[in-house]
C-alpha positions in Angstrom: 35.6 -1.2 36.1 39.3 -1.3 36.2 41.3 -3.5 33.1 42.1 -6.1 35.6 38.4 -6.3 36.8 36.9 -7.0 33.2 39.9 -9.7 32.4 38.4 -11.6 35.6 34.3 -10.8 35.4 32.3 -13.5 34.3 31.4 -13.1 30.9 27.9 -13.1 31.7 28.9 -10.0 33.9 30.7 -8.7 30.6 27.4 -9.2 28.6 25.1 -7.3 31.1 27.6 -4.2 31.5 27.7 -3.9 27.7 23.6 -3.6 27.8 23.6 -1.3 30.6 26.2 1.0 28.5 24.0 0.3 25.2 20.7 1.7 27.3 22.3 4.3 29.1 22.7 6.1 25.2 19.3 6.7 24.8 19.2 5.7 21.6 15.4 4.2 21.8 15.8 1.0 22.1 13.4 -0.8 24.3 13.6 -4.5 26.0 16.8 -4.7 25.3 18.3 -8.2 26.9 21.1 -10.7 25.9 20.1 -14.8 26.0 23.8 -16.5 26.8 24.4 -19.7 25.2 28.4 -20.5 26.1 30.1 -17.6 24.0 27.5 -16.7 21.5 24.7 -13.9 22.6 21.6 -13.7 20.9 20.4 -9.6 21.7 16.3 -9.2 22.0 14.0 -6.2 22.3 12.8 -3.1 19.9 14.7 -0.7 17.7 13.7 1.8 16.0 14.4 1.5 12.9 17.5 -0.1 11.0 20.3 2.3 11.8 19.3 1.9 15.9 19.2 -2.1 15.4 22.9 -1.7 13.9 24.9 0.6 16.2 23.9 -1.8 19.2 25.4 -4.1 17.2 28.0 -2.0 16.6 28.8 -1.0 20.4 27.9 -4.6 21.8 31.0 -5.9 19.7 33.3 -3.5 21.1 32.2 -4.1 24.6 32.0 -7.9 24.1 34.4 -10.4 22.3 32.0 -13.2 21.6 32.1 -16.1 19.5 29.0 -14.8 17.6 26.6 -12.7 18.0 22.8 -13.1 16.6 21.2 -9.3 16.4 17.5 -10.0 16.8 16.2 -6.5 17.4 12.9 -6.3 16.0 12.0 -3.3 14.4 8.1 -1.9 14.0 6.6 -2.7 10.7 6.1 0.3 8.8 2.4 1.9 8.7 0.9 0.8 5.4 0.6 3.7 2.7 -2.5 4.8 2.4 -4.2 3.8 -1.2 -4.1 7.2 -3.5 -7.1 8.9 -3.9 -9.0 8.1 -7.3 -9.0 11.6 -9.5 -12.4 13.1 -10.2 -13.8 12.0 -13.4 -14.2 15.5 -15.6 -17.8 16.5 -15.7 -19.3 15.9 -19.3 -22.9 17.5 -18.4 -23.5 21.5 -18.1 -25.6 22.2 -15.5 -29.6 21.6 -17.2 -28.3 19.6 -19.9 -28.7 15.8 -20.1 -25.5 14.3 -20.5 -24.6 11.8 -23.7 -22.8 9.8 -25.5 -22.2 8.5 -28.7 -22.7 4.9 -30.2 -21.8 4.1 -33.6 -24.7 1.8 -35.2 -22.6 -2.2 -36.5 -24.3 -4.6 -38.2 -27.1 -6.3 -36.2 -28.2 -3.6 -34.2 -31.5 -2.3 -32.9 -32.5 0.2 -30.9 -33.8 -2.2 -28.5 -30.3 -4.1 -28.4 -29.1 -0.7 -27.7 -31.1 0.3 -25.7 -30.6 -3.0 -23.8 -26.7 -2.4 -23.5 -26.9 0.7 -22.1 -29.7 1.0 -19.7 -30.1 -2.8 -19.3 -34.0 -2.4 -20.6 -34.8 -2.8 -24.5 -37.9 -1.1 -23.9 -36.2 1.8 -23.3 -35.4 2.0 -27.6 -37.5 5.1 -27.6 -35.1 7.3 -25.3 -32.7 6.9 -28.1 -34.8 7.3 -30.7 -36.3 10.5 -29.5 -32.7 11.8 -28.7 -32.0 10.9 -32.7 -34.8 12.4 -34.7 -32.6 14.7 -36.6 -31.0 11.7 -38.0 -33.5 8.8 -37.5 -37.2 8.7 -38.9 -38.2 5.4 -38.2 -36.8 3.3 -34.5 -37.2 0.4 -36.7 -34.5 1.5 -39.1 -30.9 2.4 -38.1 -28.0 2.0 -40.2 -24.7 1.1 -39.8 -22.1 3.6 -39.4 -24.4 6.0 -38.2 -23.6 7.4 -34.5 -26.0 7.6 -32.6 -26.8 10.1 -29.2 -27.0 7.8 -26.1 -28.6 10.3 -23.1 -28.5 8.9 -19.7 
């Protein structure tokens, strides 16, 4: 189209060239389309990403005097990252061997509190008592401060 020819076409005809230039680039853009309201132009369809969305921009206004132009180019929301994976907790336990841990005995304890806290069941007192013998000689007495082995 001549100079003459684009200083008498319609600016609708204006609008619709520029879009047929803007696809012709292959730049990915898909549905692209132009709603006309006097001299402002309000440009639809899917970019991309970002830098897409703004050279049609870009090239429109070169193409097109307007009064204003709305860029409404929608680009795909990005694909969520995916949660990290939790690290391994280290293994305590060698292979055979109960694993443990230690409690240290405050005031008010008894084995069956203990035992109660940690496995949810004071009648389990016993597991800890005979997994303490070295240190403990009755279940009925315990004393603070002293830590005590709590096995699975």
């Amino acid at each position: 189209m001549g100079f003459f020819d684009k200083l008498f076409s319609s600016f609708e005809d204006q609008v619709n060239e520029a879009l047929n230039e803007i696809n012709s680039k292959n730049l990915g853009v898909r549905n692209l389309d132009a709603k006309i309201d006097d001299k402002v132009v309000t440009l639809t369809g899917n970019a991309p990403d970002m830098k897409v969305k703004a050279k049609v921009m870009e090239l429109f206004n070169e193409m097109v005097e307007t009064d204003n132009t709305l860029n409404l180019l929608e680009i795909p929301k990005p694909d969520p990252k995916p949660a990290p994976k939790p690290e391994p907790e280290p293994a305590i336990a060698i292979a055979d061997q109960p694993t443990e841990r230690l409690y240290e005995v405050v005031s008010g304890d008894t084995l069956g509190g203990i035992a109660k806290q940690f496995y949810g069941n004071a009648g389990k007192y016993m597991k800890i008592f005979d997994a303490n013998r070295d240190i403990l000689d009755d279940p009925n007495l315990i004393k603070v401060g002293q830590k005590l082995r709590i096995p699975e």
